[in-house]
C-alpha positions in Angstrom: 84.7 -8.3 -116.7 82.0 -6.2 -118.5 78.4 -8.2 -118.6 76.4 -7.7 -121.5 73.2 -8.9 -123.6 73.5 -9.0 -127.3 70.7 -9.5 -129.3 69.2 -8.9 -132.8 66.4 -9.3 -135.6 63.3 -8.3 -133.4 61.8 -7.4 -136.2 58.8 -5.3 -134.3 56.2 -5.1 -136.8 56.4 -7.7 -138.6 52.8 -8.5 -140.6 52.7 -12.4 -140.4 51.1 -11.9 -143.8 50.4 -15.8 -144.2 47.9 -15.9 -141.3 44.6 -15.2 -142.5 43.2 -14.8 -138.9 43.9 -11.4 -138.0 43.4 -12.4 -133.9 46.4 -14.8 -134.3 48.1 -12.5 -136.4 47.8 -10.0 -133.5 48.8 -12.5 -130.8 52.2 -13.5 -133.3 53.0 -9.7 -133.2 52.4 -9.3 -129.2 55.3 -12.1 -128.6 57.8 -10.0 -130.3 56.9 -7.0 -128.0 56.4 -9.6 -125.0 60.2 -11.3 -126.0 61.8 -7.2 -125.2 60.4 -7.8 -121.8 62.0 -11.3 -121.3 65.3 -9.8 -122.4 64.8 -7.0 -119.8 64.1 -9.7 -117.0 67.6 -11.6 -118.5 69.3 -8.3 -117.8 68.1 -8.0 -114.6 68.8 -11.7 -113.7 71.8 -11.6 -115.1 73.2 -8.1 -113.7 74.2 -6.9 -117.2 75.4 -3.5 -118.0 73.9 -2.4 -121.0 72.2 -4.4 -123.9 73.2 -4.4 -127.7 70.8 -4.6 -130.7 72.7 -5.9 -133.6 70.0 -4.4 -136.7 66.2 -4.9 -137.5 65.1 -3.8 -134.5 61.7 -3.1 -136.0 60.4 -4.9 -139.7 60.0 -1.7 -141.6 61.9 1.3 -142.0 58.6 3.1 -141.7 57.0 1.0 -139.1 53.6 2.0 -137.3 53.8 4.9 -134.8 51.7 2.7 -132.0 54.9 0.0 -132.2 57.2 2.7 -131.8 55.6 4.0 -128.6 55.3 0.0 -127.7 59.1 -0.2 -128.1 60.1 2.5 -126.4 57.8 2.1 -123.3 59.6 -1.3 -123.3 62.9 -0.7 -123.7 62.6 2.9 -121.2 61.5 0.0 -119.2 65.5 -1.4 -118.5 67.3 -0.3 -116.6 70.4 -0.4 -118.4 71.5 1.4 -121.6 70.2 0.0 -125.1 72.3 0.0 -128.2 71.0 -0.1 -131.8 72.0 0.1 -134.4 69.9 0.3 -138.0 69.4 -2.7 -140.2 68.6 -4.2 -143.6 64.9 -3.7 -142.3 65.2 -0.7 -140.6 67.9 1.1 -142.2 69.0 4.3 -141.5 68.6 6.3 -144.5 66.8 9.9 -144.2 63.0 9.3 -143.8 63.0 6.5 -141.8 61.6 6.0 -138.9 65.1 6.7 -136.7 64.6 10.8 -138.1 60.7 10.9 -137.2 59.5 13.2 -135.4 57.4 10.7 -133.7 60.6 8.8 -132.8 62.5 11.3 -131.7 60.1 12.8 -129.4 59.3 9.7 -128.4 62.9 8.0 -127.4 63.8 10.9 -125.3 60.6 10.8 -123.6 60.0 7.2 -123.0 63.3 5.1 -123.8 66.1 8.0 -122.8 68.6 4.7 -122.4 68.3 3.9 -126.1 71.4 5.2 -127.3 71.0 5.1 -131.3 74.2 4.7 -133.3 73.8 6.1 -137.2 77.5 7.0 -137.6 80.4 5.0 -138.5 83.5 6.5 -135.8 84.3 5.0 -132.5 82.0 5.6 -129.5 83.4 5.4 -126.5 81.7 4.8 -123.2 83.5 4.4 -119.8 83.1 0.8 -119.8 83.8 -0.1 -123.1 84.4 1.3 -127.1 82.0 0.3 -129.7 82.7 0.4 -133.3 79.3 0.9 -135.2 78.6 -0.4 -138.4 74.8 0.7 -139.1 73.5 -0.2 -142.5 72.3 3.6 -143.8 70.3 2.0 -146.9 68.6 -1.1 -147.3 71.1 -2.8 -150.0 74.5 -1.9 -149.7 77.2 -2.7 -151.7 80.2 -1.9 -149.7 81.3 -3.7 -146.4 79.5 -1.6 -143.6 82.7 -2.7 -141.4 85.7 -1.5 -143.9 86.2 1.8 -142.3 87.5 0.3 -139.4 90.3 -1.4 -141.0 91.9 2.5 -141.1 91.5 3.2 -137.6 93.8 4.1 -135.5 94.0 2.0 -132.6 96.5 4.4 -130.5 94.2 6.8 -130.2 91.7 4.3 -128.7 91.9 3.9 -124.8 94.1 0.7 -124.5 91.9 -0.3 -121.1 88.6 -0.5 -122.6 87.4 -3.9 -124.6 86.9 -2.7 -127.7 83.3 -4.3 -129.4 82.2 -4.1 -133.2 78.5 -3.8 -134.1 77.4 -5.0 -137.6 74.4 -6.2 -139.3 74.9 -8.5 -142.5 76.3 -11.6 -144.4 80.1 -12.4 -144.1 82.4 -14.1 -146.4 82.1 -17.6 -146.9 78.3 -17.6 -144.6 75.8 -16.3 -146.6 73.4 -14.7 -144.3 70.2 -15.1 -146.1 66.6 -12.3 -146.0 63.5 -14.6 -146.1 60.0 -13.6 -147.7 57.1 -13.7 -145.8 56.9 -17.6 -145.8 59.8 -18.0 -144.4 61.0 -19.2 -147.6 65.8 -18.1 -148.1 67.1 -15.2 -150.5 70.0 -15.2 -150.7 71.7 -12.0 -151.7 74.8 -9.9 -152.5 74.7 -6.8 -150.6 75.6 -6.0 -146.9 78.7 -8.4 -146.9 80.8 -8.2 -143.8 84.7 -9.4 -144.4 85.4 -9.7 -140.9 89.1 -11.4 -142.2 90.2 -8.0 -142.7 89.1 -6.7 -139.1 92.6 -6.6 -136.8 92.1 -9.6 -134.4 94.0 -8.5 -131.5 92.7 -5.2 -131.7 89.3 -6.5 -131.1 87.3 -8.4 -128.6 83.9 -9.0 -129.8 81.9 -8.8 -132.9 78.0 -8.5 -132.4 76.4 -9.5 -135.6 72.5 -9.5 -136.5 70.9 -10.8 -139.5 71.0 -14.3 -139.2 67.9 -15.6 -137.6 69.8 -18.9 -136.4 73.0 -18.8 -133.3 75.9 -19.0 -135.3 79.6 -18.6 -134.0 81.0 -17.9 -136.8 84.2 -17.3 -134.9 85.3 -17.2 -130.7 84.7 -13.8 -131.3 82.1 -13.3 -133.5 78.8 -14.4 -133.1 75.2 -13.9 -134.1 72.6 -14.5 -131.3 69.7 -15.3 -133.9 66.1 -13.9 -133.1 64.9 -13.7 -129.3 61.4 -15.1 -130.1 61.8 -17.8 -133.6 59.6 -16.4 -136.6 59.8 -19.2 -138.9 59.8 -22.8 -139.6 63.5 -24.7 -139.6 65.4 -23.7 -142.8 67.9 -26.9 -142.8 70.7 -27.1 -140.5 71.6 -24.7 -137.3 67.9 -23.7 -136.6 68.2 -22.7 -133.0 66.8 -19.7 -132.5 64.5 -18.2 -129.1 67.7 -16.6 -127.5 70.3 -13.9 -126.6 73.8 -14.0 -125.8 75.3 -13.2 -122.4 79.0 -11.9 -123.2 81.5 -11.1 -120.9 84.3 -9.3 -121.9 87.9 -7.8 -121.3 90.7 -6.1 -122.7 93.1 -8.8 -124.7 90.9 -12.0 -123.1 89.0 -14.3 -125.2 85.4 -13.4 -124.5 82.7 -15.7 -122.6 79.7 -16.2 -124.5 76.1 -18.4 -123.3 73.1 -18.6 -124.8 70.3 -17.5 -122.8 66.7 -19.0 -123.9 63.6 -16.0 -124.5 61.3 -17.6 -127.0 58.0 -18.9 -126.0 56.2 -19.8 -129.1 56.7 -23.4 -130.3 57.4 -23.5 -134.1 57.2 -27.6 -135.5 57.7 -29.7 -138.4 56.5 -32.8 -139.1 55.7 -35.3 -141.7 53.8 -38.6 -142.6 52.9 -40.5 -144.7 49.7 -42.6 -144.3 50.2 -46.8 -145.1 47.3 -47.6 -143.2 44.4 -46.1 -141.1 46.9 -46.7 -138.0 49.4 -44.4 -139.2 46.4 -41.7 -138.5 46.4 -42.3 -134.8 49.6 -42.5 -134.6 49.6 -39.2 -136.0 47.2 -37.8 -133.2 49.2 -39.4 -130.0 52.4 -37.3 -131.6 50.8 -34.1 -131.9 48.6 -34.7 -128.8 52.5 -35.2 -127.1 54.3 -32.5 -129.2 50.9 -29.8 -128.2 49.3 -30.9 -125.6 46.2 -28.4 -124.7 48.1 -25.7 -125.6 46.0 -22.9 -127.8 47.2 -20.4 -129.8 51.1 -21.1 -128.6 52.4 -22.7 -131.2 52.4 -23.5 -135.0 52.6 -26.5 -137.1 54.2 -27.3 -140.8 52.7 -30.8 -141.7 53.9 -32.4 -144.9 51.5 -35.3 -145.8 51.2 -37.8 -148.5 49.5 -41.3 -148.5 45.6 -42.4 -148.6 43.6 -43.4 -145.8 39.9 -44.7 -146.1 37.2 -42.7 -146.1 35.9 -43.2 -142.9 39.4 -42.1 -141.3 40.2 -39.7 -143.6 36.9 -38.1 -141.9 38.7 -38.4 -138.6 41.9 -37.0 -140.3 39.6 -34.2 -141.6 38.4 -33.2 -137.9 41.7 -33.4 -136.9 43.1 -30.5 -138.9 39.8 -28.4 -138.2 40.9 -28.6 -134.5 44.4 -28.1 -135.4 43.1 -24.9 -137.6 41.2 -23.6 -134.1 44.3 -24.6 -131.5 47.4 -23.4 -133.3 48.7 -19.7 -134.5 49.1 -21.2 -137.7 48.8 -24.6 -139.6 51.0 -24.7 -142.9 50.0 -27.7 -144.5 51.7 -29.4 -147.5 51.2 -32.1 -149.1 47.8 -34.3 -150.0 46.2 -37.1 -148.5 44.0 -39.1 -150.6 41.5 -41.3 -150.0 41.6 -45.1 -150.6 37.6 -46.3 -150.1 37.3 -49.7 -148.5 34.8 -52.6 -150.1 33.2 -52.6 -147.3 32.4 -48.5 -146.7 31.6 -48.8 -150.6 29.0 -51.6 -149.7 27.6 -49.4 -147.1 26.9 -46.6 -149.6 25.7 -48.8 -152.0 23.6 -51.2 -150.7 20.9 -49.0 -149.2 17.1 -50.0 -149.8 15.8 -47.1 -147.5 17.9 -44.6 -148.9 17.8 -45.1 -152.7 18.9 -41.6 -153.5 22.1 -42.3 -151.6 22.7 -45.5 -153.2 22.0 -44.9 -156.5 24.4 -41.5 -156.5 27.2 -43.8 -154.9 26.7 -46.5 -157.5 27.1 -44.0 -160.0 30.5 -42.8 -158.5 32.1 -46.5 -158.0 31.6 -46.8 -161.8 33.4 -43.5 -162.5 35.9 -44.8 -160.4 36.4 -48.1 -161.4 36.6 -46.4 -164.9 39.1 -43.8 -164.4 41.6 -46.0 -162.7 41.6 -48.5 -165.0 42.2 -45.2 -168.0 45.0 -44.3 -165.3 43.5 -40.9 -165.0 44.7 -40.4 -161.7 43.7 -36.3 -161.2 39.9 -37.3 -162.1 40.1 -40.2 -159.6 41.0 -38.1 -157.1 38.2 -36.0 -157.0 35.8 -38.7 -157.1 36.9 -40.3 -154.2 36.9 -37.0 -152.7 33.2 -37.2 -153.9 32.6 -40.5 -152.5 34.2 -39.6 -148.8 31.8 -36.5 -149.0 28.4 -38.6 -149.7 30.2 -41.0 -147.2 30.9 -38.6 -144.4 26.9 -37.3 -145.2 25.4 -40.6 -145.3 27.2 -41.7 -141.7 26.4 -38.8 -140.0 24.6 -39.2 -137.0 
């Protein structure tokens, strides 16, 4: 049997334009160049023959010349043959970065095992025949796999398994583009029928696109991103992975996910009852992070109030959550809910009149402005009061 890695969607380049810190923006972008050399170390563990990229090798059709050099010193780096073919990304249209100068001086240079595939025909190798299906232009209309429903298969070597290599949605799965949030498009162009692709006369179709594993069929497959990039989108969110396929001539082929991802992308949500719910909160994350820094990021969906003194604790959470994590998406607000007897403690100050006199001031608002059910102007004063509160307690 022939032994091979499929992958797809490394997306070098990519600009993480959500995270303001430009250190962790740098360190998000590293791991995708870092994830091409835990694919290599698959390949070698694994004894594979050659590796296939399925599309969007790089984020940009005109990426940076430094990632290009940082992609090819990796990939020269394998000792195996890489396939690519161009993507929605990356396409392959003239002026991209496949017809550089740069690249091309580059690849043959560095990365003389990267074996670029821009034409629709057959290429046939001595272990194996590939059927390319590049995308040549960001948005296309027309199936990139329909010319190979007028092949002819005679003239094909019969001995050879016999691979198809295509980057889009098919029929009936909408593989979906996501903005820079993370956030599904869904879309119309680059549609892949793979019902009208010959079934016997194939033995594996090596799809990129979709970020997630998907077996859309025992012989189709798309091994989702090798390092995740965003937070779940519903159902099937298993990404951090290639495929291992083995394959023969007229044999169903073996496929197993390998993992490759290192970053830890989570989700969570709460909602806050009581003050309890807060440290509940913490012993959760502490689990779910540990001491880790800058290896993982967080999407926390809040809602609920918690007094002022914890939502001061709550507050000093997040800050260290801000420092320790790549990113921290929050969504969500959590309000404050003052207790009589933190109220009494701003109030009833003799040596601090000042204080007291402002926080009186603020209680009457309050009591006001819930009772006129003016909830947006009650929210800011007891944002107002948790300030003076978290100023007045301070040691």
């Amino acid at each position: 049997m022939l032994r091979l890695i499929h992958t797809a969607d490394w997306q070098i380049g990519k600009p993480y334009g959500k995270v303001a810190d430009p250190r962790k923006r740098f360190l998000l972008q590293e791991e995708r160049l870092r994830a091409i050399e835990r694919i290599a170390a698959v390949v070698r563990q694994r004894q594979a023959r050659l590796v296939l990229v399925a599309g969007d090798l790089f984020d940009s059709p005109t990426v940076a010349p430094t990632a290009v050099l940082e992609v090819l010193e990796a990939i020269g780096a394998m000792a195996v043959p890489v396939l690519v073919i161009p993507g929605n990304h990356d396409h392959g249209a003239p002026g991209t970065v496949w017809h550089r100068d740069d690249f091309q001086r580059e690849q043959a240079r560095r990365a003389p095992n990267l074996q670029l595939l821009l034409h629709r025909a057959p290429w046939v190798r001595e272990e194996l025949v590939i059927l390319p299906c590049p995308l040549l232009r960001q948005a296309d209309s027309a199936d990139p796999t329909a010319w190979i429903a007028s092949l002819d298969w005679s003239a094909l070597p019969a001995d050879r398994p016999r691979l198809v290599l295509a980057h889009g949605g098919i029929q009936g799965f909408g593989a979906r583009d996501y903005d820079a949030d993370g956030e599904a498009r869904g879309g119309a162009h680059n549609k892949l029928d793979l019902a009208r692709l010959p079934d016997l006369e194939i033995d594996y179709i090596a799809l990129g696109d979709w970020h997630n594993l998907k077996a859309v069929s025992a012989k189709a497959w798309y091994p989702g991103t090798p390092e995740p990039d965003r937070f779940d989108q519903g159902e099937g969110n298993q990404r951090g992975q290639v495929l291992q396929v083995e394959l023969e001539r007229g044999a169903p082929p073996l496929v197993e996910a390998i993992p490759t991802g290192r970053l830890g992308w989570h989700q969570r949500s709460v909602r806050f009852h009581s003050d309890d719910d807060l440290e509940r909160l913490a012993i959760e994350l502490e689990r779910l992070i540990g001491g880790r820094v800058s290896q993982d990021l967080l999407q926390l969906e809040v809602s609920g109030q918690l007094s002022l003194g914890a939502h001061q604790r709550y507050q000093a959470l997040m800050a260290g959550l801000e420092d320790q994590l790549l990113r921290l998406k929050r969504k969500g607000h959590c309000d404050t809910a003052p207790r009589a007897e933190e109220l009494a403690q701003l109030v009833e100050r003799p040596g601090d009149p000042l204080i007291a006199g402002v926080a009186a001031q603020l209680q009457r608002r309050l009591d006001q402005q819930e009772q006129a059910g003016d909830e947006a102007s009650a929210r800011l004063t007891r944002l107002a009061l948790g300030e003076l509160f978290g100023f007045a307690t301070r040691p």
